[in-house]
DOVEXRO-139700 format. One record per residue: x, y, z of N, C-alpha, C in turn; residue in one letter. Coordinates in steps of 0.1 Angstrom, whole numbers, padded with zeros to 4 digits, always signed. Atoms other than C-alpha are relative to their C-alpha. Layout:
XYZXYZXYZA;...
//
This chain:
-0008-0007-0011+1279+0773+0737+0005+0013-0006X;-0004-0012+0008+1286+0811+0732+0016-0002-0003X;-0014+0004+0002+1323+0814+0717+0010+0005+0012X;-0006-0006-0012+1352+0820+0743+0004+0014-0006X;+0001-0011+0004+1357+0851+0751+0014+0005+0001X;-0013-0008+0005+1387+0872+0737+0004+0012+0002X;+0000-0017-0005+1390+0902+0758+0018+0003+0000X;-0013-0006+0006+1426+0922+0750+0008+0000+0011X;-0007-0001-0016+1432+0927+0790+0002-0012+0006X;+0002+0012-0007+1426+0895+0797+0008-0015-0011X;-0004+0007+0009+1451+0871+0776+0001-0012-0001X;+0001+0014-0001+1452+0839+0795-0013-0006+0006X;+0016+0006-0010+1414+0823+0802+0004-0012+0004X;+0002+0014-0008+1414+0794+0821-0016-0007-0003X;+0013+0005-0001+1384+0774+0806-0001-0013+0002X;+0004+0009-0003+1369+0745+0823-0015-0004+0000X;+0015+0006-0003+1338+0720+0825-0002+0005+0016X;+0009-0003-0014+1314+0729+0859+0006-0009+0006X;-0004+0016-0009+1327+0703+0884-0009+0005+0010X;+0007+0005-0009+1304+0690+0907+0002+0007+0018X;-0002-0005-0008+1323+0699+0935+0007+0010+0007X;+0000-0015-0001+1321+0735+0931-0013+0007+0006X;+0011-0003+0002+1286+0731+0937-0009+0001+0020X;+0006+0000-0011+1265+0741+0972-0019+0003-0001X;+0012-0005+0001+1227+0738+0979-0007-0010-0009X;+0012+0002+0011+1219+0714+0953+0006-0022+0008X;-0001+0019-0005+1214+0670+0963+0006-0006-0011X;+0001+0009+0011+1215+0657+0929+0010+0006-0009X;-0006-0011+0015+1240+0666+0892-0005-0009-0001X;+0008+0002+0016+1221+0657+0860+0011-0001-0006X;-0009-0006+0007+1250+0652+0839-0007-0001-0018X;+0007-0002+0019+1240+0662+0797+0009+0003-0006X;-0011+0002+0010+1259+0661+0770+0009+0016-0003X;-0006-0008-0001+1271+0698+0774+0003+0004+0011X;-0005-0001-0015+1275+0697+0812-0009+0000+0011X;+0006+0002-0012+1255+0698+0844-0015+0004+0002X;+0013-0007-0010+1220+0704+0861-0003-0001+0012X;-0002+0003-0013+1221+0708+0898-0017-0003+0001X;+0014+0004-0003+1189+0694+0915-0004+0001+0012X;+0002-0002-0012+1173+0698+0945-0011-0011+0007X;-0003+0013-0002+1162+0664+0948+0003-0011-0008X;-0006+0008+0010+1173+0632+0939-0006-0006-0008X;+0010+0011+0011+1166+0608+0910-0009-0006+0003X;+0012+0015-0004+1151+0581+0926-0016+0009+0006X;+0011-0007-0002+1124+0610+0941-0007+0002-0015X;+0001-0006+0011+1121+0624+0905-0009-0012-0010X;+0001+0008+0003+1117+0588+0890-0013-0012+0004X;+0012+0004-0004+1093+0575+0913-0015+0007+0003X;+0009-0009+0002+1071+0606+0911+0001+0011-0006X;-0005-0010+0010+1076+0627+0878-0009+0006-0003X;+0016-0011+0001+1047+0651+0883+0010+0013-0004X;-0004-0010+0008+1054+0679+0862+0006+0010+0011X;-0006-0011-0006+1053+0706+0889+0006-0002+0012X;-0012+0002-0005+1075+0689+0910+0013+0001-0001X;-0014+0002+0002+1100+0684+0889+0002+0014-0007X;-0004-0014+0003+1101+0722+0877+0006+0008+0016X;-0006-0006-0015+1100+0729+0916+0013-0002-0002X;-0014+0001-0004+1130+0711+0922+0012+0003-0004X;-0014-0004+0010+1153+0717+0892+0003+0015+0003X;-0001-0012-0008+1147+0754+0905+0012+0004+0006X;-0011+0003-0005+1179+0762+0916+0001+0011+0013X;+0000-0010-0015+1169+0785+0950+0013-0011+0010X;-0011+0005-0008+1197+0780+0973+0012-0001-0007X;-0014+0007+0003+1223+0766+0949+0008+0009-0003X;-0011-0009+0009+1255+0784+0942+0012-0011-0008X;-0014+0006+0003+1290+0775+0929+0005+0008+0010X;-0008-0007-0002+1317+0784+0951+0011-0005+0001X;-0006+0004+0002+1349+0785+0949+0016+0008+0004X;-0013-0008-0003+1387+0803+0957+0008+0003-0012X;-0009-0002+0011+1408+0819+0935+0003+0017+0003X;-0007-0013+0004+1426+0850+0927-0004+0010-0012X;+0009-0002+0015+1405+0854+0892-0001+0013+0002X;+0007-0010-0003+1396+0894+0887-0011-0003-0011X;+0009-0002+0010+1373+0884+0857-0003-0020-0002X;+0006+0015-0001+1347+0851+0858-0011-0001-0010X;+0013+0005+0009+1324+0838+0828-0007-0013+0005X;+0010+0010-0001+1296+0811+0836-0002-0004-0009X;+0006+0003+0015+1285+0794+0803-0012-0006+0007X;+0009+0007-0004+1248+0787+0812-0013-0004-0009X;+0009-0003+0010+1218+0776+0795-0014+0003+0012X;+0009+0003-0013+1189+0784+0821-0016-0002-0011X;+0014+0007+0002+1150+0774+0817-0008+0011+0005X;+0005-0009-0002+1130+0802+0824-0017-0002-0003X;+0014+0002+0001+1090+0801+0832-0008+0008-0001X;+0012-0012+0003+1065+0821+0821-0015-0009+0007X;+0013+0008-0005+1029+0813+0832-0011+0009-0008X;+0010-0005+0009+1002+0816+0806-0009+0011+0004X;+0009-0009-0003+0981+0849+0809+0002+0010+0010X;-0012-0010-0010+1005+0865+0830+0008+0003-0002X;-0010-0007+0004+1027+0890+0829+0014-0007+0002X;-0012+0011+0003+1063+0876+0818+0011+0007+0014X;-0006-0005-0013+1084+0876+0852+0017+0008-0008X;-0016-0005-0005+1121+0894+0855+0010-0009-0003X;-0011+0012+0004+1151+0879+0840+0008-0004+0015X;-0008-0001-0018+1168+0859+0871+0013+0005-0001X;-0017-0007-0008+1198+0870+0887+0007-0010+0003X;-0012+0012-0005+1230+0852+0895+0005+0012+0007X;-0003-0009-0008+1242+0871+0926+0015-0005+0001X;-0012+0003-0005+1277+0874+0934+0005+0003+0011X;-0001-0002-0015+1291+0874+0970+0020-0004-0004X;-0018+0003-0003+1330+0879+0972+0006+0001+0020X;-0002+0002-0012+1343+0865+1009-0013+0003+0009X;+0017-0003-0006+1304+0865+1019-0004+0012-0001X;+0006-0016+0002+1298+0902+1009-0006+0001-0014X;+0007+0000+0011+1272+0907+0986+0011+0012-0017X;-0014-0009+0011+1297+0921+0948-0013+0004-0009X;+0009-0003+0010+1263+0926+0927-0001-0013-0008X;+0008+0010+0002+1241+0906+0906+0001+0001-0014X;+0003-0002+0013+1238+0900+0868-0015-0008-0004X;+0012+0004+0007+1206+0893+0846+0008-0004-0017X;-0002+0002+0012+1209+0875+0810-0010+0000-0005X;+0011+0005+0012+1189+0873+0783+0001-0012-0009X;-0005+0013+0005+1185+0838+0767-0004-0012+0004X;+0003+0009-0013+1180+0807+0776-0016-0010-0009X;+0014+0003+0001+1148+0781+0773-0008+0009+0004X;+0011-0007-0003+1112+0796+0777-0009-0009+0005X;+0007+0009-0002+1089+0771+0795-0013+0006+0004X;+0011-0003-0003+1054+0780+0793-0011-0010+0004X;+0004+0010-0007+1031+0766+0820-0012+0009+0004X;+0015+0000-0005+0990+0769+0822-0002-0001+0013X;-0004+0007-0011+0989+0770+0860-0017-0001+0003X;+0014+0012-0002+0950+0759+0857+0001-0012-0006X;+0000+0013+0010+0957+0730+0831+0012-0007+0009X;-0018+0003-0005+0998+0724+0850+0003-0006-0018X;-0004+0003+0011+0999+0718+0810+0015+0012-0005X;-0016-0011+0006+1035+0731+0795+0005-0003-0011X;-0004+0000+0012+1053+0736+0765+0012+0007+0002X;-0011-0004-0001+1090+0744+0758+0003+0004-0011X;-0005-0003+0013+1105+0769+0736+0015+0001+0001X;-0010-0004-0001+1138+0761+0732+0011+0014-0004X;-0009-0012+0006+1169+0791+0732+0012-0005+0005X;-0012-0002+0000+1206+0795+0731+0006+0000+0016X;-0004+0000-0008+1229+0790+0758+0009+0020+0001X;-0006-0015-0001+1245+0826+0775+0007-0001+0004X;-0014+0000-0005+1273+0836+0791-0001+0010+0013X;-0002-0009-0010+1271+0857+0827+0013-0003+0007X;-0014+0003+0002+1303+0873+0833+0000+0010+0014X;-0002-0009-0017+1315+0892+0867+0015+0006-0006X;-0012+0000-0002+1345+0913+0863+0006+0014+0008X;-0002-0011-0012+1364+0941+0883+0003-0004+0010X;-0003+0005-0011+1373+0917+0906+0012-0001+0008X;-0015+0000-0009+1399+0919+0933+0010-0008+0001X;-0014+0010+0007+1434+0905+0926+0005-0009+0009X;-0006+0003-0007+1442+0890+0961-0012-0015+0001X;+0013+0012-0006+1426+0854+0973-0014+0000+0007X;+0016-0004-0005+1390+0855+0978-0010-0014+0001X;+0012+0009+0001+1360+0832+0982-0009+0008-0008X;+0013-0005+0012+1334+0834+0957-0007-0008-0001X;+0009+0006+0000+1303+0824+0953-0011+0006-0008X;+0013-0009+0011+1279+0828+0924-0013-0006-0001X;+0012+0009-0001+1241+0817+0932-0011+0004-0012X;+0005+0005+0013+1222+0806+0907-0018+0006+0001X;+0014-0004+0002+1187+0821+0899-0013-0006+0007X;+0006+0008-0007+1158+0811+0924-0011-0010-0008X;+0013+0006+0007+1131+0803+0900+0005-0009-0008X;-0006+0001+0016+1152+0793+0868+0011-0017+0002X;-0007+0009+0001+1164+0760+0864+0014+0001-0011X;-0011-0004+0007+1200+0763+0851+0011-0013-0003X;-0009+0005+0007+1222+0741+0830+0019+0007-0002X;-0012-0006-0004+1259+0748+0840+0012-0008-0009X;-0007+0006+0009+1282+0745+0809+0017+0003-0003X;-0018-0004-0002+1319+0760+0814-0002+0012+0009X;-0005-0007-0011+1337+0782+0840+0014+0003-0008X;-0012+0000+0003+1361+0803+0823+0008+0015+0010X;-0007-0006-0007+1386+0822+0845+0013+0008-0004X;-0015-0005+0001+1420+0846+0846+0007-0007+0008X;-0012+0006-0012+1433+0824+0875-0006-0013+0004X;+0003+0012-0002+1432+0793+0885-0013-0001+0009X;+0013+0005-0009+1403+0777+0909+0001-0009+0009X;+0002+0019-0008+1397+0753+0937-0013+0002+0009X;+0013+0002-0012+1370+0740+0959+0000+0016+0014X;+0000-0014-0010+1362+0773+0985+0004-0013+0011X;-0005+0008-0009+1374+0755+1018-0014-0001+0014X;+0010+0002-0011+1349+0741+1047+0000+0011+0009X;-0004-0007-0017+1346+0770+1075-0002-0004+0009X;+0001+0005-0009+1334+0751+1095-0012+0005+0008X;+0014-0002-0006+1296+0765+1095-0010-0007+0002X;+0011+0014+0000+1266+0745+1105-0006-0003-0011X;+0010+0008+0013+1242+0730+1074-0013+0001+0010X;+0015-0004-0005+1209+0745+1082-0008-0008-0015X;+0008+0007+0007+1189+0717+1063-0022+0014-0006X;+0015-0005+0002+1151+0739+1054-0009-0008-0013X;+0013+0005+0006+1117+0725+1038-0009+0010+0004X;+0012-0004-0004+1089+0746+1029-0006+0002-0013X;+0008+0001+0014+1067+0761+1003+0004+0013-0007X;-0007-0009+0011+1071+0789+0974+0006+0007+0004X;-0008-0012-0009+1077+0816+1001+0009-0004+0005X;-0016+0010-0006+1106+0791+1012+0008+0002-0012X;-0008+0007+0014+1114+0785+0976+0007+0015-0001X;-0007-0011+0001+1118+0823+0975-0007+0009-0018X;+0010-0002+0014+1089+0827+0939+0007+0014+0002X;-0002-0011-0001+1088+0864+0947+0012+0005+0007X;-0011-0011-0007+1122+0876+0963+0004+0007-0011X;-0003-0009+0010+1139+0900+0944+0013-0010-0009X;-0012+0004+0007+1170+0880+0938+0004-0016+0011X;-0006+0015-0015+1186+0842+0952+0006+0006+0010X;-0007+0003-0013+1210+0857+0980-0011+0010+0007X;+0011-0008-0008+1173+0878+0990-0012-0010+0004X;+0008+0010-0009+1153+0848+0998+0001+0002+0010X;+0000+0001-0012+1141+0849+1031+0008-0012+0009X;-0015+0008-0007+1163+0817+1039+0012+0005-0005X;-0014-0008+0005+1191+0830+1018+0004+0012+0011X;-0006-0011-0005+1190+0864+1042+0000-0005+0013X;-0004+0009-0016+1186+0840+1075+0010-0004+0000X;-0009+0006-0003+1211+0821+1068+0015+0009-0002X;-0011-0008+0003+1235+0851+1058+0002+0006+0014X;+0000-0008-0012+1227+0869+1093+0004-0012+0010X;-0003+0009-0015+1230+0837+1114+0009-0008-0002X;-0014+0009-0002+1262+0822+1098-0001-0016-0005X;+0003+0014+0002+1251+0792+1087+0002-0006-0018X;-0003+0008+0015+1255+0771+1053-0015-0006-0003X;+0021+0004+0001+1213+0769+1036+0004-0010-0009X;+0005+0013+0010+1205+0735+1022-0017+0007-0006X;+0017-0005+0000+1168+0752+1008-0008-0011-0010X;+0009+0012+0003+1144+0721+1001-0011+0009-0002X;+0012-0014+0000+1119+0754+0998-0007-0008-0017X;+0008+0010+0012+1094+0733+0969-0011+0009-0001X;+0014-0006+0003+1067+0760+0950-0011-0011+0003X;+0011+0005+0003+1034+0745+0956+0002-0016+0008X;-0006+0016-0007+1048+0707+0972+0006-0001+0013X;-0006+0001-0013+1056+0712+1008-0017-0010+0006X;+0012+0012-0001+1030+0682+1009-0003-0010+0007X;+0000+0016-0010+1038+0661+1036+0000-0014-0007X;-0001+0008+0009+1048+0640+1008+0010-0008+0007X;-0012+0012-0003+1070+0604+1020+0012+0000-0005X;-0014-0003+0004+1095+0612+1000+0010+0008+0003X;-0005-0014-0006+1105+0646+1011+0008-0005+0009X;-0008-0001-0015+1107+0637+1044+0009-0015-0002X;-0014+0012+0004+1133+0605+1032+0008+0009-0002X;-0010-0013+0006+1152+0635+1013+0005+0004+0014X;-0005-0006-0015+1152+0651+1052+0011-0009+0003X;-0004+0012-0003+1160+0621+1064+0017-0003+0001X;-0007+0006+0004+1190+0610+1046+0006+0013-0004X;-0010-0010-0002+1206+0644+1044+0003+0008+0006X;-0007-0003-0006+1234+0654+1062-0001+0020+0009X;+0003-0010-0005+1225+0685+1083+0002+0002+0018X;+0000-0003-0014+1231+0704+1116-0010+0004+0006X;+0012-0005-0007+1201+0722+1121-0014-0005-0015X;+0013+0007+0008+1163+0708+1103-0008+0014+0001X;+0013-0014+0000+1133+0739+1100-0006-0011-0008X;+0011+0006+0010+1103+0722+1084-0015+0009-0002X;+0011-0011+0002+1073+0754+1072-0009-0009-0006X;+0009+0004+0004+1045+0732+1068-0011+0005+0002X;+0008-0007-0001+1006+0740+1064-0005+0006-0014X;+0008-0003+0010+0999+0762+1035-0001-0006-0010X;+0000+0005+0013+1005+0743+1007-0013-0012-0001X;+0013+0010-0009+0979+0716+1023-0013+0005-0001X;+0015-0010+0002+0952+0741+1026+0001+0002-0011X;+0002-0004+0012+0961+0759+0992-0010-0014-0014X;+0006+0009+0007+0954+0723+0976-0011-0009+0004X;+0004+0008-0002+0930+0709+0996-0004-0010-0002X;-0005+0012+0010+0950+0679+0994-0009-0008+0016X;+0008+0010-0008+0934+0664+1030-0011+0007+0014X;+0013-0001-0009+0910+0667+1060+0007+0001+0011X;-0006-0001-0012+0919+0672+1096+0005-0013+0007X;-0008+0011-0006+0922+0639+1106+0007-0009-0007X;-0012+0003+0009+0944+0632+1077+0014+0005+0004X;-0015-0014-0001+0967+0663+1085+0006-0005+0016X;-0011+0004-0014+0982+0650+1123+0005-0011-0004X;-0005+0010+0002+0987+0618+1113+0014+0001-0012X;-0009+0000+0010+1006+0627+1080+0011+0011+0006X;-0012-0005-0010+1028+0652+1103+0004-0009+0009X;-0009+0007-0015+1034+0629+1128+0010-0007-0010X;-0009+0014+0010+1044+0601+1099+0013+0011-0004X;-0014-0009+0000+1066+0632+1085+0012+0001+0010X;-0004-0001-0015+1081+0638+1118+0012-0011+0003X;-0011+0011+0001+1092+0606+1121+0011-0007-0007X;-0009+0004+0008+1107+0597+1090+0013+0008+0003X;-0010-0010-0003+1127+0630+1095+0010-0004+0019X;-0007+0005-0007+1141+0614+1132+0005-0012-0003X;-0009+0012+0004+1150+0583+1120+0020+0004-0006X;-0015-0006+0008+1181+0600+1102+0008+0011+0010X;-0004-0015-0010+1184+0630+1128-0009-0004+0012X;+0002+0002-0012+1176+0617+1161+0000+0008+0011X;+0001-0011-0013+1187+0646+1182+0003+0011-0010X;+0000-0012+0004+1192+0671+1159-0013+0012-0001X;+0014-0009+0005+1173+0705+1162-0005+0003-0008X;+0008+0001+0014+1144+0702+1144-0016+0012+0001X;+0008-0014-0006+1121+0733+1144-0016-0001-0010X;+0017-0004+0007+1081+0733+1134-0004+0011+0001X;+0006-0008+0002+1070+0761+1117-0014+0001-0007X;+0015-0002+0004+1035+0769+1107-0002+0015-0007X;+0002-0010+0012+1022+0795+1078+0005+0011+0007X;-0001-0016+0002+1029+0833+1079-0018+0003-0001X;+0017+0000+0000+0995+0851+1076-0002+0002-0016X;+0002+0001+0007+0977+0847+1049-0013+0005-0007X;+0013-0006-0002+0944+0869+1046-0012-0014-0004X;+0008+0008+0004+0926+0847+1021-0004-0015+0002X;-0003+0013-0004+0934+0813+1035-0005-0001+0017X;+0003+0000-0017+0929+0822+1077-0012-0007-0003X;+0012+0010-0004+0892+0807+1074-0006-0005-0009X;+0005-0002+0013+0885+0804+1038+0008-0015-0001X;-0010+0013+0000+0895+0761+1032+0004+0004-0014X;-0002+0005+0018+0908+0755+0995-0005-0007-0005X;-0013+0005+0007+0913+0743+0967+0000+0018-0004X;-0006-0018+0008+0933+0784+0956+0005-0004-0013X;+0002+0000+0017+0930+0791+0920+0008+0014-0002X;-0006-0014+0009+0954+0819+0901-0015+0007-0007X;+0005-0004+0005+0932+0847+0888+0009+0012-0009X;-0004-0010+0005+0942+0869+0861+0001+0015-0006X;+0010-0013+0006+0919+0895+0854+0009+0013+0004X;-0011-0009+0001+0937+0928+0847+0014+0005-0002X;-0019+0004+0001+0969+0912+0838+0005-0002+0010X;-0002+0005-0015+0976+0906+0876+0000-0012+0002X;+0000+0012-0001+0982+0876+0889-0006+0005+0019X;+0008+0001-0014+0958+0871+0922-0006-0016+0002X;+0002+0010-0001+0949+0843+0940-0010-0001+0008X;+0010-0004-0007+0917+0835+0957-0004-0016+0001X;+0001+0012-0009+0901+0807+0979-0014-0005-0003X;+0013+0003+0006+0873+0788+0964-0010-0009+0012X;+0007+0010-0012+0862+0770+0996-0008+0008+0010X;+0012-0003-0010+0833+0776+1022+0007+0000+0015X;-0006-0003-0016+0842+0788+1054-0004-0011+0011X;+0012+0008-0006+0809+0767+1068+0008-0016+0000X;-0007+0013+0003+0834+0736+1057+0007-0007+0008X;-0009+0001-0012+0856+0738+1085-0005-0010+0013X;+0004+0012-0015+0830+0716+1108-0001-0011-0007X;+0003+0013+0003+0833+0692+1083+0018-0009-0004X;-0010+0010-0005+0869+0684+1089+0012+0009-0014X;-0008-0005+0011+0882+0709+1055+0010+0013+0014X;-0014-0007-0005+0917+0729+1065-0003+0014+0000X;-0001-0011+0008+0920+0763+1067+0011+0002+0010X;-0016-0002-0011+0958+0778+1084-0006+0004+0015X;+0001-0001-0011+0943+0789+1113-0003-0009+0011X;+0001+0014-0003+0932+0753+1120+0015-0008+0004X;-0015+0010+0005+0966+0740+1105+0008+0010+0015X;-0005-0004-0009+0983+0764+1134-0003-0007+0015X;+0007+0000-0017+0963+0754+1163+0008-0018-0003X;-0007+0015+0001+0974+0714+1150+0012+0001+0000X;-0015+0006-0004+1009+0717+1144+0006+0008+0013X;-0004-0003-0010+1010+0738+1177+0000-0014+0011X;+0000+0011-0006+0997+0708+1194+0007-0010+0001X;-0010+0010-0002+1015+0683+1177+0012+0000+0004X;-0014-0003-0001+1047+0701+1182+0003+0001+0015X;-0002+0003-0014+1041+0703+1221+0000-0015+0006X;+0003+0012-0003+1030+0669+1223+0016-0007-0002X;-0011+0009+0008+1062+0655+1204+0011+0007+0009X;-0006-0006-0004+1083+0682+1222+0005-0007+0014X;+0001+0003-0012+1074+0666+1258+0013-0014-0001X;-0010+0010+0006+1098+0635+1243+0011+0004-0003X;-0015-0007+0011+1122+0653+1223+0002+0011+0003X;-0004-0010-0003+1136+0679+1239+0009+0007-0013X;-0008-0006+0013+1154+0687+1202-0012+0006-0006X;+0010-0004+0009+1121+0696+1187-0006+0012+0006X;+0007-0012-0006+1108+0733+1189-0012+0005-0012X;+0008-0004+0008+1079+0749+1172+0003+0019+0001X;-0001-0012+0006+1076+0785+1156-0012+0004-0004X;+0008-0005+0006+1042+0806+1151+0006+0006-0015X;-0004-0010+0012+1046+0819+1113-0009+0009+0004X;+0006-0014+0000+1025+0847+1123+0012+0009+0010X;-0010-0009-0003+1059+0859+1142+0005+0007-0009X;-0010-0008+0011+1078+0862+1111-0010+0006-0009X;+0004-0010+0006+1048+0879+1091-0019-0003+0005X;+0012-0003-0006+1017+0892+1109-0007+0006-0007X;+0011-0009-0001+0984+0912+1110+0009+0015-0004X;-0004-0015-0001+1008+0944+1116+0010+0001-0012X;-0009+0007+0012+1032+0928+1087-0005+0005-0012X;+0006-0001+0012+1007+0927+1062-0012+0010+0000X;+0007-0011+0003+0990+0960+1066+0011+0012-0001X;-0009-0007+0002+1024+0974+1063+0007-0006-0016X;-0009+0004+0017+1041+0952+1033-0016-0011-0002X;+0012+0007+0003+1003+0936+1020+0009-0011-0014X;-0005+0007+0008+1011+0905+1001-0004+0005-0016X;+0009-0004+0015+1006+0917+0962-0004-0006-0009X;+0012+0009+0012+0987+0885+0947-0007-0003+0013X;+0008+0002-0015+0972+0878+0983+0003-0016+0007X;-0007+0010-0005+0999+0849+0987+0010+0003+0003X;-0011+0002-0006+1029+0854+0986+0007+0017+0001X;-0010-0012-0003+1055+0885+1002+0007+0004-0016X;-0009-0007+0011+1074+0911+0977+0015-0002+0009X;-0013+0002-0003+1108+0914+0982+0003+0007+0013X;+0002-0005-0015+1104+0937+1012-0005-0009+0011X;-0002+0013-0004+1089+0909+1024+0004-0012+0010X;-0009+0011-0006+1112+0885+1024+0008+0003+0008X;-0009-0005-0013+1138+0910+1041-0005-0003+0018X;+0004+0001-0012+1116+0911+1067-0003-0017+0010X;+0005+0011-0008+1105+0873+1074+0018-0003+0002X;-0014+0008-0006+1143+0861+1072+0006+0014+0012X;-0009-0010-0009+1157+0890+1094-0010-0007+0018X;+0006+0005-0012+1127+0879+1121+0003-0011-0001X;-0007+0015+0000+1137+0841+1113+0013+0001+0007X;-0017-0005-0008+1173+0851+1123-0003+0002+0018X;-0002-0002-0016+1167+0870+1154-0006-0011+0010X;+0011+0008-0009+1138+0845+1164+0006-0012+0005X;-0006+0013-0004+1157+0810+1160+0016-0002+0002X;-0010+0002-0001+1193+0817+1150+0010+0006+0008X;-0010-0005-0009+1205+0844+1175+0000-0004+0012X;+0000+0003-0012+1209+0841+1210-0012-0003+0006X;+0019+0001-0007+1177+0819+1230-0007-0004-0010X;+0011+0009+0007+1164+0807+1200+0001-0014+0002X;+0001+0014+0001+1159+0769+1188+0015+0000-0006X;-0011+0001+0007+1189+0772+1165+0016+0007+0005X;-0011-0013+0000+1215+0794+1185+0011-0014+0006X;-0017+0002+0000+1253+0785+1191-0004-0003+0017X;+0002+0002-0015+1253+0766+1223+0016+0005+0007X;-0011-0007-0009+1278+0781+1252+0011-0009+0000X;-0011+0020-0002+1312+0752+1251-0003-0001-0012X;
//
């Protein structure tokens, strides 16, 4: 743990262990012998299917913050975070821990430090170099009672080891926003945003008022049975589910695999949420993926990371996926299911990033959005479901 810190202005610290319920965005604590790991699903998921790149998805801490009230002008975090590299590729950007004082973005810190976890993403083989825990510190902060909230790095799985303060602390207080539950894949997770509170759900849920649960899983928005339990069984006002590409990228099944394992999805997720609005979204555009099936392979060449679609177009009459397929099905199923459930709405992802999208902001591995991007899909997510007339908007009473 780095030593506390001994600043001359600052004479009384208040240091404490992470408590749990300081914590937003995350299902699961880990607790370890020097203090926490928020999770973003739970054990028994983790337990009964410990596939490597699941469980790096999840520990991921997109979405999660701490928040909390106080008077504090100066805040240390003691963290150890986990940090991924990916063999043959250039080494990403240290993450950010963004700070938001009374929901207004206060600026962001980067540390240096930390595990190194190096991951083959043709082998999914990994290796860990352990490093030292750090300290990200915020100060300059305003002397009057505030809400605060410090979100935790999207990619970077983070180990949360003391909270030391000039003023005391308590839980931030309910306002009494909705819990926008979301499920989707990396571009959910938020891989490429520039920073956690610039995720495309992070900037939806900032514009439309709402409190983000982000179940956003790199590479595993799989129509996996468990997931949709996780849905299920937690507590949410509004559901979004971005299924599709991750399906094609792995061509994990066949056409008349993929309705059925949506519908099964579907249902698990009403069992728990019966009338709650629950919104089917389908991919964004994706050049290489529209008619090209999978399995998508990273390429490296040039130091670049690119991604490219090893599947036969000609495949497509033999029952292989490709998103333009996957759109035309969950448009279907989503009307079909609709005619029932008047709570269930569907969403083209080619609203929130088009043809005219990606000849303006072109994805730069030929998957996923830059951080321009992301501004853009959550700001269209917003106006599209959460303002007035969408699926998600503030009913009149």
């Amino acid at each position: 743990m780095p030593p506390p810190r001994k600043d001359a202005d600052v004479p009384d610290w208040i240091t404490l262990p992470v408590d749990p319920r300081l914590l937003r965005g995350a299902l699961d604590v880990e607790r370890t012998e020097r203090g926490i790991v928020p999770h973003r699903l739970p054990a028994w998921v983790r337990e009964q299917y410990p596939d490597p790149y699941l469980c790096r998805a999840e520990a991921q801490a997109s979405g999660v913050r701490l928040a909390f009230r106080t008077r504090a002008t100066a805040i240390d975090l003691d963290v150890l975070p986990t940090k991924t590299v990916f063999k043959g590729a250039p080494p990403p950007p240290e993450g950010l821990y963004d700070l938001l004082v009374d929901g207004r973005p206060a600026g962001g810190v980067s540390v240096s430090g930390g595990n190194v976890l190096t991951v083959d993403l043709v082998t999914q083989s990994e290796s860990v170099h352990p490093g030292p825990p750090v300290t990200v510190r915020f100060t300059g902060l305003p002397p009057d009672e505030k809400d605060i909230e410090i979100w935790l790095p999207q990619t970077e799985a983070v180990e949360l080891i003391a909270l030391r303060t000039d003023a005391p602390v308590e839980a931030a207080p309910d306002h009494g926003r909705r819990v926008w539950l979301h499920h989707g894949s990396s571009i959910s997770h938020g891989t490429t945003a520039g920073s956690p509170t610039t995720t495309w759900p992070a900037l939806a849920a900032g514009l439309g008022g709402v409190e983000l649960v982000n179940l956003g899983l790199s590479g595993n928005a799989l129509l996996d049975p468990f997931t949709a339990r996780v849905l299920r069984d937690t507590p949410a006002d509004l559901i979004s589910v971005k299924l599709g590409i991750n399906v094609v990228n792995a061509d994990l099944m066949r056409l008349r695999a993929f309705a059925p394992a949506v519908h099964g999805f579907l249902d698990t997720v009403r069992e728990g949420h019966p009338t709650t609005p629950l919104l089917v979204v389908s991919p964004v555009l994706c050049p290489v993926q529209e008619d090209t099936p999978g399995p998508l392979l990273p390429d490296f060449g040039g130091g670049k990371v690119r991604f490219r679609a090893l599947g036969d177009p000609a495949e497509r009459a033999e029952g292989k996926l490709t998103l333009r397929v996957v759109r035309d099905e969950l448009a279907r199923i989503a009307a079909q299911r609709a005619a029932g459930d008047p709570n269930l709405y569907y969403l083209d992802g080619l609203s929130l990033y088009g043809e005219a999208d990606a000849a303006e902001l072109p994805l730069p591995d030929g998957l996923h959005p830059d951080p321009a991007g992301h501004h853009r899909i959550g700001e269209r997510f917003a106006a599209l479901v959460l303002a007035d007339g969408g699926a998600f908007a503030v009913e009149d009473g």
